[in-house]
NUTOR-633955 format. One line per field, with one value per residue: residue number from 1; x, y, z of N, C-alpha, C in turn. Coordinates in steps of 0.2 Angstrom, whole numbers. Example, Ala and Ser with C-alpha at 12.3 -4.5 7.8 and 13.67 -1.06 7.14 Angstrom:
2
nr	1; 2;
neast	66; 64;
nnorth	-28; -11;
nup	39; 35;
caeast	62; 68;
canorth	-22; -5;
caup	39; 36;
ceast	66; 64;
cnorth	-16; 0;
cup	39; 39;
# end
This chain:
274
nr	1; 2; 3; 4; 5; 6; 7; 8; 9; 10; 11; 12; 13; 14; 15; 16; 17; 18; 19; 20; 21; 22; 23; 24; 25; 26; 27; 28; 29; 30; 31; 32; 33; 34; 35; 36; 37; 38; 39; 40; 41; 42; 43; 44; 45; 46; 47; 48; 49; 50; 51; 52; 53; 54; 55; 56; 57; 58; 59; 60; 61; 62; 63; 64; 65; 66; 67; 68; 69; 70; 71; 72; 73; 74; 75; 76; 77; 78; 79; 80; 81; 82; 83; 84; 85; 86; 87; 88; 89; 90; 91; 92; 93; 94; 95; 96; 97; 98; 99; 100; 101; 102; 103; 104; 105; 106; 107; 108; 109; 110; 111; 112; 113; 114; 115; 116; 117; 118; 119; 120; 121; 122; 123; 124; 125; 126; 127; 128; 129; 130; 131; 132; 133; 134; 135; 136; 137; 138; 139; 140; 141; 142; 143; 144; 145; 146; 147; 148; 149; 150; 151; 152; 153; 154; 155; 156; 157; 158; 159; 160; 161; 162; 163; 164; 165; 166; 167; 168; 169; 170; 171; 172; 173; 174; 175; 176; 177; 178; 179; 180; 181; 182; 183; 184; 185; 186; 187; 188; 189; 190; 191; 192; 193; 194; 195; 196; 197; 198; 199; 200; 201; 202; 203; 204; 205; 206; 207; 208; 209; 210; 211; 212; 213; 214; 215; 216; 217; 218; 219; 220; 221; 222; 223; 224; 225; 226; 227; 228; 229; 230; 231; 232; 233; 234; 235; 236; 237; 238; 239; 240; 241; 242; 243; 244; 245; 246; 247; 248; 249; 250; 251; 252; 253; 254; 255; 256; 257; 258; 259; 260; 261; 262; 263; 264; 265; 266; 267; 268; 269; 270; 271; 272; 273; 274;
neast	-97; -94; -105; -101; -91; -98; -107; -96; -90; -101; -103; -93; -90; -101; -98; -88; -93; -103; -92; -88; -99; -101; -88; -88; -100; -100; -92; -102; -111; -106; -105; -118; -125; -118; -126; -137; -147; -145; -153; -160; -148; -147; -160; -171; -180; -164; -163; -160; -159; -156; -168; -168; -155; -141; -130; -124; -117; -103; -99; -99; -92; -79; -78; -76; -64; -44; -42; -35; -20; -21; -23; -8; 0; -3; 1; 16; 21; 18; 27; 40; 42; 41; 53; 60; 59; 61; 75; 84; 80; 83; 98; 103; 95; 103; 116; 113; 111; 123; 133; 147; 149; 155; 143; 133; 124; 118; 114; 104; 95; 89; 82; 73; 67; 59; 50; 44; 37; 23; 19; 14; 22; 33; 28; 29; 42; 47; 40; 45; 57; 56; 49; 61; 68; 62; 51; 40; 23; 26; 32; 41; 40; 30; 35; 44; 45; 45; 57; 66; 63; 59; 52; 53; 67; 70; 62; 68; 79; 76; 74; 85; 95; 87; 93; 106; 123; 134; 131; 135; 148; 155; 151; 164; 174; 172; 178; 169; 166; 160; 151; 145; 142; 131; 121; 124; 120; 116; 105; 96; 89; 80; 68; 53; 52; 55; 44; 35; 36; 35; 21; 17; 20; 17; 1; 0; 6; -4; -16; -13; -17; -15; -2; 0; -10; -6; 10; 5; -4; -11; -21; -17; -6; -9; -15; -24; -32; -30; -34; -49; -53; -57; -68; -79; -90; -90; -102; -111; -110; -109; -115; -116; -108; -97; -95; -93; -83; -74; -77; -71; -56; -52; -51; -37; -30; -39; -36; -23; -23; -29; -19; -8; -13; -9; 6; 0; -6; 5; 15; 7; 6; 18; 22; 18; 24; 36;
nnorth	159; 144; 138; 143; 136; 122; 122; 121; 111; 103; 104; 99; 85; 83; 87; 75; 63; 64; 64; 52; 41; 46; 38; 26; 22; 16; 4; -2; -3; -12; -23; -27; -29; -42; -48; -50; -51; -50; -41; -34; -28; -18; -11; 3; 14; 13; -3; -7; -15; -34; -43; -57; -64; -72; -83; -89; -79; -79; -93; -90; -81; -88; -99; -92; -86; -90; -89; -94; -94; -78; -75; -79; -72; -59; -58; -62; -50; -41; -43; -44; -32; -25; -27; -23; -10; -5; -11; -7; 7; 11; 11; 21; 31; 33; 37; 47; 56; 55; 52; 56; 62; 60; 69; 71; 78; 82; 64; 65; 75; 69; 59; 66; 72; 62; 58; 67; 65; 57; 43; 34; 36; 29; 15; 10; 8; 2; -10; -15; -18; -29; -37; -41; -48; -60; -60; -58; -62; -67; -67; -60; -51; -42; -37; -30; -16; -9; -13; -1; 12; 30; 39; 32; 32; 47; 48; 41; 47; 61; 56; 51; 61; 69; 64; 66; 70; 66; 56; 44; 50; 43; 30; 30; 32; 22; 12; 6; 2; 12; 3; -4; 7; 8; -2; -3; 7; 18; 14; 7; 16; 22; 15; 16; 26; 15; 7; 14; 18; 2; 3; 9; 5; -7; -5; 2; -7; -18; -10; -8; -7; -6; -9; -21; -28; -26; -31; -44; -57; -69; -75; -84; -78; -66; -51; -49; -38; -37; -49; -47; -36; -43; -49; -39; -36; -31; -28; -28; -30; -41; -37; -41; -52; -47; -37; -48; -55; -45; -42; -53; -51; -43; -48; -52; -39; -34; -40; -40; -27; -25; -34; -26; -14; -4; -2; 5; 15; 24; 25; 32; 43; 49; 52; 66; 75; 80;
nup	139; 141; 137; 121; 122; 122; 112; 101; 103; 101; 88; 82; 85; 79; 65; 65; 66; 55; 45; 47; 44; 32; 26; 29; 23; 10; 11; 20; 12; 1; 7; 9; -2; -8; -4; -12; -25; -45; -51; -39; -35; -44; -43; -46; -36; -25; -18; -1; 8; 7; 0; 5; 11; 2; -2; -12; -19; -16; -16; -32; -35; -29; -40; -49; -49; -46; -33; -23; -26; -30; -19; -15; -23; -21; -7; -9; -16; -8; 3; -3; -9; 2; 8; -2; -2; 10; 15; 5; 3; 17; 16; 6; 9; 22; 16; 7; 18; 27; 21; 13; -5; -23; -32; -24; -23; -36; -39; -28; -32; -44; -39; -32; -43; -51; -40; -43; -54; -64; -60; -71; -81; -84; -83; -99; -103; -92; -94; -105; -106; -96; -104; -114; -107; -104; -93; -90; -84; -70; -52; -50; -60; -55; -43; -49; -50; -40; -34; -29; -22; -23; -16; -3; 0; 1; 13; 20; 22; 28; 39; 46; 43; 54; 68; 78; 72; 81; 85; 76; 75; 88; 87; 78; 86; 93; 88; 77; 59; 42; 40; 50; 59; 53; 53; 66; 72; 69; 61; 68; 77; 68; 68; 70; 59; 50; 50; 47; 33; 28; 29; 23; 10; 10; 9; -3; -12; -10; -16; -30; -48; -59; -65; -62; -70; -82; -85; -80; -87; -85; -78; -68; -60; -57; -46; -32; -32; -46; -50; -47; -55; -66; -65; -69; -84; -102; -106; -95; -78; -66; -54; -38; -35; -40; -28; -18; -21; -19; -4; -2; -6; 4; 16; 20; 23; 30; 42; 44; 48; 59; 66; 68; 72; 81; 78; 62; 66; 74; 65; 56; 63; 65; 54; 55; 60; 73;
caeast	-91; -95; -110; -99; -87; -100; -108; -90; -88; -106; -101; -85; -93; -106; -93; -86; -99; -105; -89; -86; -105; -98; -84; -89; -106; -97; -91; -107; -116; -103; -109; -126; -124; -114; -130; -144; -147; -143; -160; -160; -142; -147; -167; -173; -175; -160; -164; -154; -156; -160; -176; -166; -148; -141; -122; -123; -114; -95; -98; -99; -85; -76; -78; -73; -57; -41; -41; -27; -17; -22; -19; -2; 5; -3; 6; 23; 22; 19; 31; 45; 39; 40; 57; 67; 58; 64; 81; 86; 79; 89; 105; 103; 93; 108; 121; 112; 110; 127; 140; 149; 152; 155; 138; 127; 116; 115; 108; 98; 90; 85; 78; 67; 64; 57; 44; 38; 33; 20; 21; 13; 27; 37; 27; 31; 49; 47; 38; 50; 63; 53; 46; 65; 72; 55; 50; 32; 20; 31; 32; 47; 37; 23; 39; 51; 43; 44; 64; 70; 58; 62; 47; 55; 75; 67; 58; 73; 84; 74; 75; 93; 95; 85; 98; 112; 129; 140; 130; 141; 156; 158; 153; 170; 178; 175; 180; 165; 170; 154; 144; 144; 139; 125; 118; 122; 122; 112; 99; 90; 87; 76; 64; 48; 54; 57; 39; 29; 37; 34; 15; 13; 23; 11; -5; -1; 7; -10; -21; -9; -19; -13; 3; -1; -14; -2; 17; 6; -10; -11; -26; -15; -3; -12; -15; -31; -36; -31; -40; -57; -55; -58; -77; -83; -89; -90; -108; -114; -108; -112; -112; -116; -103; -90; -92; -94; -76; -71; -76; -67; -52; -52; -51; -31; -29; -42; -33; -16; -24; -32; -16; -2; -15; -5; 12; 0; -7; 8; 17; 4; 4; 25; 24; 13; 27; 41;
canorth	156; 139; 138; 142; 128; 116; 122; 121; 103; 97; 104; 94; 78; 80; 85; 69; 60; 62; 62; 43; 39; 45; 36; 20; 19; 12; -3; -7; -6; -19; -29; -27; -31; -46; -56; -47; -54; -45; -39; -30; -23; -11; -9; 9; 16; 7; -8; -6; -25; -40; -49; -65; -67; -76; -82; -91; -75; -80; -97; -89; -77; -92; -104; -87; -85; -96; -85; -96; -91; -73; -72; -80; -66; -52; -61; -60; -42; -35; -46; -41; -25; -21; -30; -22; -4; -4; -12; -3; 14; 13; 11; 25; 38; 35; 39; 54; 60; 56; 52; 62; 56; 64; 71; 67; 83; 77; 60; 66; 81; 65; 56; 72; 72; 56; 58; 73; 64; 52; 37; 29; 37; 24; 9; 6; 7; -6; -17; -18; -23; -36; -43; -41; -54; -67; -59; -56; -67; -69; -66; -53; -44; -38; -33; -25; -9; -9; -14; 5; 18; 36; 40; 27; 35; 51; 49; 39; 50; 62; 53; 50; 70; 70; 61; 69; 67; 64; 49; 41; 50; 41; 24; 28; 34; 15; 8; 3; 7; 17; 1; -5; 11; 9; -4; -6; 13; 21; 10; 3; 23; 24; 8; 19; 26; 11; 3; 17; 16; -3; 0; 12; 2; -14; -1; 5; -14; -20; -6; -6; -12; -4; -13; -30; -29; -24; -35; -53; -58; -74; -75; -86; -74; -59; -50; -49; -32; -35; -53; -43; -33; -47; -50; -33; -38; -27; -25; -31; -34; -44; -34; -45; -55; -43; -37; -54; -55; -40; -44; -60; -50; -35; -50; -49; -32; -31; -44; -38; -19; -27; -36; -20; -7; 1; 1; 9; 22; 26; 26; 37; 49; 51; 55; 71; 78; 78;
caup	136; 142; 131; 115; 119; 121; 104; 96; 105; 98; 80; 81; 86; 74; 60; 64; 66; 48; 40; 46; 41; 22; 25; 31; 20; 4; 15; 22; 4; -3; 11; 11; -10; -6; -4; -15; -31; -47; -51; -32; -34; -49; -42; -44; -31; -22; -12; 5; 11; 1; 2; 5; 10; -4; 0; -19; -24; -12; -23; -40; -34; -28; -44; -55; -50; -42; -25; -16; -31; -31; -12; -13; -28; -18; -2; -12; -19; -3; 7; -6; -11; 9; 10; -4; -1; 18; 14; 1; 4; 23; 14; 2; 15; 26; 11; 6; 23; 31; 19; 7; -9; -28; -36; -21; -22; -43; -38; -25; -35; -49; -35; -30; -50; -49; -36; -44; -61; -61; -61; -77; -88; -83; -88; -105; -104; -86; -97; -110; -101; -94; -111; -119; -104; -103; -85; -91; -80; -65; -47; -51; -63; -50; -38; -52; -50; -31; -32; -28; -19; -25; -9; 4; 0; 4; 19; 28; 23; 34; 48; 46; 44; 62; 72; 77; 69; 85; 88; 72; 77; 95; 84; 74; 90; 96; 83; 71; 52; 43; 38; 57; 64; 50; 53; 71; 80; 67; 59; 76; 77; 64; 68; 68; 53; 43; 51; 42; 26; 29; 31; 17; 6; 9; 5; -11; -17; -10; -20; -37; -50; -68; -67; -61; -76; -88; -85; -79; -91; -84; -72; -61; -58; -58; -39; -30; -37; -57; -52; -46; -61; -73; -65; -73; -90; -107; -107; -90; -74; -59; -46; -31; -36; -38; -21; -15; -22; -15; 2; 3; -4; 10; 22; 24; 25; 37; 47; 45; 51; 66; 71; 69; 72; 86; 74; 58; 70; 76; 59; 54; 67; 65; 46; 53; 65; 77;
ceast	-91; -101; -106; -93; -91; -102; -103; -89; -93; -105; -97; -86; -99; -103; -92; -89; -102; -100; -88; -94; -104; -95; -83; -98; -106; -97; -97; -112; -112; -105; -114; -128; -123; -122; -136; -143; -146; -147; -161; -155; -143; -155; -164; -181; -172; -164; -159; -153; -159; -166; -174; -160; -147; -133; -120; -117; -105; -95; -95; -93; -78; -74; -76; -68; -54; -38; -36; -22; -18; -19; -10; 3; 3; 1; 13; 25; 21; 24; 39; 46; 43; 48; 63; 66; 62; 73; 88; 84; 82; 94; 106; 100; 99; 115; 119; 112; 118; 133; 141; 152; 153; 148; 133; 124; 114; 110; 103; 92; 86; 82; 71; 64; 60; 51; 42; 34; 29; 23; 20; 17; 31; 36; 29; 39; 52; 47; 41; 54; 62; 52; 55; 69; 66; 55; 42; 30; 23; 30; 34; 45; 32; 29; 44; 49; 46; 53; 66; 62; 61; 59; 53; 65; 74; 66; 62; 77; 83; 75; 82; 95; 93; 91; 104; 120; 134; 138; 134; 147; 159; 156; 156; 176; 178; 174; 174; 168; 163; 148; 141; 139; 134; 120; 118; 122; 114; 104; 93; 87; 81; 69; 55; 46; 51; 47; 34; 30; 35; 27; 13; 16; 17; 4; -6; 2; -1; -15; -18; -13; -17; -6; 4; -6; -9; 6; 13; -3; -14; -14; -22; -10; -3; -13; -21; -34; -36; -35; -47; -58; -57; -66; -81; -83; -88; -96; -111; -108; -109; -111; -112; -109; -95; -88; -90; -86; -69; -71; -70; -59; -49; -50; -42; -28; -33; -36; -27; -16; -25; -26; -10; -7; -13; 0; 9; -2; -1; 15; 14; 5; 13; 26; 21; 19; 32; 39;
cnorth	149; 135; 139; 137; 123; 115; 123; 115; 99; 97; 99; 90; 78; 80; 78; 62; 57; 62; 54; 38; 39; 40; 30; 17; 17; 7; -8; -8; -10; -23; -30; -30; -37; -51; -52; -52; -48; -39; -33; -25; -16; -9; -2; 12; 11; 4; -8; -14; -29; -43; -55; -65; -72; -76; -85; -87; -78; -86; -95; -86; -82; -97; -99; -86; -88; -88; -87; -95; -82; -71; -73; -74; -63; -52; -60; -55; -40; -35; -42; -35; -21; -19; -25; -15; -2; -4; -6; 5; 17; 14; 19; 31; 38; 37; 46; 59; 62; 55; 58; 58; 62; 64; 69; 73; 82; 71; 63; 71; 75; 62; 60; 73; 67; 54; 61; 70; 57; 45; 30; 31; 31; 15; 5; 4; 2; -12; -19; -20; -29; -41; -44; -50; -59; -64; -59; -64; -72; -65; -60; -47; -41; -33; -28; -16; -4; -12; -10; 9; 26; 39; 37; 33; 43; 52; 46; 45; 57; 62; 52; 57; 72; 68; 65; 66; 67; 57; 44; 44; 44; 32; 24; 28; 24; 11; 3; 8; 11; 11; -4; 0; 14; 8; -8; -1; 17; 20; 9; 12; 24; 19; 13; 23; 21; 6; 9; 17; 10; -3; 4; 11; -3; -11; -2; -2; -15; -17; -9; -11; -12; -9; -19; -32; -31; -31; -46; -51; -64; -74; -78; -82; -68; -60; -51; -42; -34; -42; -50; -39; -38; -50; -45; -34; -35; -23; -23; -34; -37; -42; -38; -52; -53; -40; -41; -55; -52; -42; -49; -56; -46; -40; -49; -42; -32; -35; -40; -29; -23; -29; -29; -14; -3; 4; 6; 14; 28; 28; 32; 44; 53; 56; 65; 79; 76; 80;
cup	136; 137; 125; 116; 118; 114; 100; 97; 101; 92; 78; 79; 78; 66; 61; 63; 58; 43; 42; 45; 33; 19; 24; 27; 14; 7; 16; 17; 1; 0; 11; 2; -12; -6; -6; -22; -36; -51; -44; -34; -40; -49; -41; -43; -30; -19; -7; 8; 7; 4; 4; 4; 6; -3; -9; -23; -21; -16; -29; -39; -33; -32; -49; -54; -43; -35; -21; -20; -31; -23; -11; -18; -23; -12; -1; -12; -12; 2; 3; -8; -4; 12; 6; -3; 6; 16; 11; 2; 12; 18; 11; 7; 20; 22; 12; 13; 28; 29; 14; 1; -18; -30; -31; -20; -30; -42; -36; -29; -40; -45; -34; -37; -52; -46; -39; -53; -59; -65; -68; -83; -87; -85; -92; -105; -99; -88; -102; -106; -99; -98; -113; -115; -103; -97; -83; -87; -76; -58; -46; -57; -58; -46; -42; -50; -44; -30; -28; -26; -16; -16; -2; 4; 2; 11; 23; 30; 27; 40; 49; 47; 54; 69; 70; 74; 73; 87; 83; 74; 84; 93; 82; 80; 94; 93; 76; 65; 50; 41; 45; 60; 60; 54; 61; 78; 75; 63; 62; 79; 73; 64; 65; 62; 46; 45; 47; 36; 24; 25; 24; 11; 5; 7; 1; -15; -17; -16; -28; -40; -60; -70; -66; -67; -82; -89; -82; -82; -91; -78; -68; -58; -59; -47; -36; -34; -43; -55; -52; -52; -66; -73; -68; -81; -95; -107; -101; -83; -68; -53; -38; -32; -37; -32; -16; -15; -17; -7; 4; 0; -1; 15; 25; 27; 30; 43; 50; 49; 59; 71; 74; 68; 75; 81; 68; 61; 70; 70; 54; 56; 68; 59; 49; 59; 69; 83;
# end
């Protein structure tokens, strides 16, 4: 018996083992690419190290495109992105979940409608609105998208469902009216809640690259992704230079994991269970 745990334990480990080798071997070949020349990056067979670390490429990546401009949009989008997903999707997850009102299983079912359809139907008719008022190659075009989150209105309103409904009654019983005992009985309830909404609000801003391409056209207002998309040529393209790129734009994200990697842990590990 103690024999088949241990050959159950070492299978595990070794599962594990090779699936974060899979996982983690893209990473360290953007790195390892990063200072090859472009003659090495498409050698067959592959070259795994460069003959001669070559930093030239962080230059050429650095003189292609205005990156304190690319950081400061992508900066905004996920700052505002984070701000009115949170915000507004407490309000609204606490309606659904705790008021009553006319036609609130209508809304909510278009809400549920919403999620279920993808996301690129709604482009064209985003970006019309945006060309009709001059909004195109703006700050607030990157974030219009991100105003209202069908996902985030959902997922509070969860959480709001979780807590009990006498803890609002004995709010009304001492006198708060219902947008006190939101936002100062009921709201501070859901923190862990609104922190992983936060974290996987600022992911998928970070990643999004079809609509920062599409509403801003204007290299300086473009994000980190639609910028790095602009180094891949027609015919040819420089790959030590494009990941050279990429590198230098992984570095906030990495930071910002590094600094809250307790809160995305543990935002992670909420969405999976109570």
């Amino acid at each position: 018996m103690k024999n088949t745990k241990r050959v159950t334990k070492a299978l595990t480990y070794a599962a594990l083992i090779l699936g974060s080798i899979i996982m983690i071997f893209p990473f360290v070949w953007m790195v390892l690419t990063c200072f090859k020349t472009q003659a090495e990056s498409m050698a067959i067979p592959p070259q795994i190290l460069p003959s001669q670390w070559n930093f030239d490429n962080f230059v050429t990546a650095l003189e292609s495109l205005p990156f304190v401009n690319l950081y400061i949009n992508t900066a905004l989008l996920i700052l505002l992105r984070v701000l009115c997903a949170v915000v507004f999707s407490s309000m609204a997850g606490y309606a659904f979940a705790k008021l009553h009102f006319p036609c609130k299983k209508l809304l909510f079912s278009i809400i549920l409608i919403q999620m279920m359809l993808p996301s690129q139907i709604f482009i064209t008719p985003q970006y019309l609105m945006l060309a009709k008022v001059g909004m195109t190659n703006s700050i607030f075009a990157l974030v219009f998208p991100g105003l209202v989150s069908a996902f985030g209105t959902f997922f509070l309103r969860q959480a709001y469902l979780a807590i009990p409904n006498e803890i609002a009654e004995a709010a009304y019983l001492d006198g708060c009216n219902k947008w006190q005992a939101f936002y100062k009985v009921m709201l501070p309830l859901t923190g862990s809640s609104m922190a992983a909404l936060a974290i996987f609000t600022a992911v998928f801003a970070y990643s999004d690259l079809m609509w920062p391409l599409i509403c801003n056209t204007d290299l300086n207002m473009m994000t980190l992704s639609a910028g790095l998309s602009t180094l891949n040529g027609q015919f040819t393209t420089n790959f030590p230079v494009l990941m050279a790129g990429s590198l230098l734009a992984m570095i906030p994200m990495v930071i910002l994991y590094l600094i809250f990697q307790k809160q995305f842990i543990q935002g992670i590990a909420m969405t999976g269970g109570k």
